[in-house]
N, C-alpha and C positions, 0 to 999 in steps of 0.2 A: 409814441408806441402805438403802432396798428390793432385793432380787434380783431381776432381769426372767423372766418366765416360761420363757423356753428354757432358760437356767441353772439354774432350781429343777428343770424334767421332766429336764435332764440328770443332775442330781445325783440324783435318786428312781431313776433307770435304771441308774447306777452302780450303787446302795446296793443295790436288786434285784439284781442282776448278785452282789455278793458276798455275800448274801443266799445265796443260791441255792448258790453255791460254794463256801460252808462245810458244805453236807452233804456233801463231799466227806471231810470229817474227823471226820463221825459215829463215837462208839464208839472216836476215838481215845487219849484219856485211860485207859481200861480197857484199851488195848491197850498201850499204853506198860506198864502196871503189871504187863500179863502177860506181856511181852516181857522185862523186867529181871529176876525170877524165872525165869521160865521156861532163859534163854538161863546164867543165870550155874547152874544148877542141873543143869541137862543137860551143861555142858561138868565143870562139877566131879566129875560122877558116871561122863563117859565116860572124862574123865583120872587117874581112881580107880582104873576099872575094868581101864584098859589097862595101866597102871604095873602093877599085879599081876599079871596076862596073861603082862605080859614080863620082871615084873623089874625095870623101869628106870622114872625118870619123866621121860625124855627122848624130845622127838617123835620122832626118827630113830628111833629105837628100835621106836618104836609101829607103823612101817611094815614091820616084819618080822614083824606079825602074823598070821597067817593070814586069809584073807578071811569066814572063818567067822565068827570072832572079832571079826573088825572089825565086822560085821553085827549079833552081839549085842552087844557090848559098845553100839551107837549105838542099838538098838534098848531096851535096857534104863533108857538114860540118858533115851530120850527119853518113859518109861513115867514114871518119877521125877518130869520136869519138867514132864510135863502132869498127874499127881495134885496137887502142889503150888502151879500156878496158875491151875487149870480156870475157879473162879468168876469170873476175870475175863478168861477168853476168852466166858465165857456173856454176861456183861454186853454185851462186845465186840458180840456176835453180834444182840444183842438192842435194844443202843442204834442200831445202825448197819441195822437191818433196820424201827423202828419208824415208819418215813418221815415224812409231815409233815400234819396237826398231828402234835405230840408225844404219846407216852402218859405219857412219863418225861422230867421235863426235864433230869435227871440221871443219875451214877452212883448215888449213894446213893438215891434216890426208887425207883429199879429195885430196887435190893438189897433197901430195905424192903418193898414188893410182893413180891418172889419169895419172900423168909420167910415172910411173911405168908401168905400164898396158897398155896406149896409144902412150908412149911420149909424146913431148911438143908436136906434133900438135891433141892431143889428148885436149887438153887446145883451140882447134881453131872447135871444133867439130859444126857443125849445121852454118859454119862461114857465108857461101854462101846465104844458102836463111835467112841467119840476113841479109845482103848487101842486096840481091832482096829487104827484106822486110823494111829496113833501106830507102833505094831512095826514092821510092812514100811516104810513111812515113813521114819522114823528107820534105820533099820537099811539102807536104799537108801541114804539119802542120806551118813550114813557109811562105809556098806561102798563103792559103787560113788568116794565122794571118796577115800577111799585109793587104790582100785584107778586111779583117773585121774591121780593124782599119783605112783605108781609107774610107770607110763604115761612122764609127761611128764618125769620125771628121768632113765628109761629114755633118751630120745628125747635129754635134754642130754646123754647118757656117748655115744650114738651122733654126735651133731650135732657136738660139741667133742673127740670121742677123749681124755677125759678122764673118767677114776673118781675122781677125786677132788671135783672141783666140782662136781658132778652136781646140785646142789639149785635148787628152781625157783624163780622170779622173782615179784613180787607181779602180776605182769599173767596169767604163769600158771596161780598159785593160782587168781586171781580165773575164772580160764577154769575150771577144774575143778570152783571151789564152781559156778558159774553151771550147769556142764554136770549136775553130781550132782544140784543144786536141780530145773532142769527134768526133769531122767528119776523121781525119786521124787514128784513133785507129777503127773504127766501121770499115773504107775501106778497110785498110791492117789485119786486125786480123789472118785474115786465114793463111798467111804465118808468122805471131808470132804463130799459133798453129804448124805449121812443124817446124820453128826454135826449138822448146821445144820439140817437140819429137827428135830431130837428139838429143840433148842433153842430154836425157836420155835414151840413147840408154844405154841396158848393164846396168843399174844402178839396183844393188843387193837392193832389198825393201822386207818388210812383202807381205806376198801372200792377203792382207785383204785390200790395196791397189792398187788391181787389177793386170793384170798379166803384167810381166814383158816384156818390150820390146827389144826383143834380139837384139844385135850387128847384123849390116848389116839388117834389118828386111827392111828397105829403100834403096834404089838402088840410088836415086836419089829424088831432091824435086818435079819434077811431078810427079815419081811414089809414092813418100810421100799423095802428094796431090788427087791421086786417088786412092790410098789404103783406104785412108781415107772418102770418099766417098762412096768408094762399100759397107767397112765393118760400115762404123757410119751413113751414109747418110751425102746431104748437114749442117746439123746441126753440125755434127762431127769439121767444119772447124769453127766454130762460139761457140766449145765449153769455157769459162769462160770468153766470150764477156762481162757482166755485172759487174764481179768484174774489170776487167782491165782498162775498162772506170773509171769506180769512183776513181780506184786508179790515173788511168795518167791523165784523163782531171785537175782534179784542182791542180796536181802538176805543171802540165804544166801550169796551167793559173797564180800560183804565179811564179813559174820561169821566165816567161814572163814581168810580172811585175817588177821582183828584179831587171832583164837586163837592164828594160826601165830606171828605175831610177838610178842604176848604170853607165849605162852609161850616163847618162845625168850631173853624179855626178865628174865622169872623165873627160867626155867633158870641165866641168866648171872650176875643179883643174887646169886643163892644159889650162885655156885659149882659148880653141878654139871657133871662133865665126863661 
């Protein structure tokens, strides 16, 4: 039995339609693999860090630490976690920027190209201002997530005339990662916009995606950062501020969450008082 011609241009419009919608998930397999390293290695290293700080490896604990402390300690964690899964934010950065046609129909087709072409430290490309942009980063958004949750427990001993219950709610949490995520992502942006250019240096794309940014085009991350000012203006450094927020703040503010209760989950398996 034949299909009539409006049901077949319907179905071709659809298939375009999701066609079209799955570049929406470019780069995301490389990001899954840098997310699961990245996240399980940065909390192991900032819960490391802090248990020695204070002595204790209970989160309560952790909140009587100086704001200094808090700062480096998340700042340190977050140096750890982007050395050990940088290649596959590169890939991230470079599957999901090579628009359409394809240069790389995969992760590994990328991977082999960037040895090839770069070497391995072709896999560590833009590594330096990640690290710059990583410390204040990390270190914001753990310093200032303490500081907001001593805040909001502050606010239950006032709100309930109660010291002893004082601990916050999963809705709270989520408010505080959310709030920590947006202020440390709006501060650093500008040096996540020079990370992603060192990154896509040399990356062969359609000309309909704007021109291609030659190998070596940047000397260095100030001169990154001042090129990019003569030729875009200050705006240039602040370009796709609004998606990046919405993306990290509430990832971060469940991540924040899942730790809180995880670790409280650990604490309790193991007995520690």
């Amino acid at each position: 039995m034949s299909m009539d011609l409006p049901s077949t241009l319907d179905l071709c419009k659809q298939l375009k339609i999701f066609s079209e919608r799955k570049g929406f998930w470019r780069g995301n397999v490389p990001a899954l693999f840098m997310y699961m390293p990245y996240t399980a290695i940065q909390f192991t290293v900032l819960h490391k860090l802090k248990t020695f700080a204070s002595g204790s490896s209970r989160t309560e604990d952790h909140l009587h630490l100086s704001p200094y402390l808090s700062y480096v300690s998340g700042a340190l964690a977050g140096c750890a976690a982007t050395v050990g899964s940088y290649p596959f934010d590169l890939l991230r950065t470079i599957l999901a920027s090579q628009g359409e046609p394809k240069v790389y129909p995969n992760m590994r087709s990328a991977l082999v190209d960037i040895i090839q072409t770069r070497g391995v430290r072709g896999l560590y490309a833009g590594l330096t201002p990640t690290l710059v942009e990583i410390i204040p980063y990390a270190g914001l958004q753990f310093g200032s997530y303490d500081t907001f949750k001593r805040s909001m427990m502050s606010w239950n001993r006032y709100r309930y005339g109660s010291e002893e219950d004082d601990s916050a709610s999963s809705f709270q949490l989520f408010l505080c990662g959310f709030a920590a995520g947006t202020f440390s992502k709006a501060a650093c942006h500008p040096l996540d916009v020079v990370k992603k250019r060192f990154q896509i240096e040399g990356l062969k794309r359609h000309p309909r995606y704007g021109a291609r940014i030659e190998s070596s085009t940047y000397q260095g991350m100030y001169h990154a950062l001042k090129e990019i000012v003569v030729k875009e203006g200050v705006g240039g450094l602040y370009k796709g501020l609004f998606p990046s927020v919405v993306k990290s703040a509430p990832a971060g503010a469940v991540t924040f969450v899942a730790y809180e209760y995880i670790s409280d989950w650990i604490a309790s398996t193991a007995g520690i008082e």
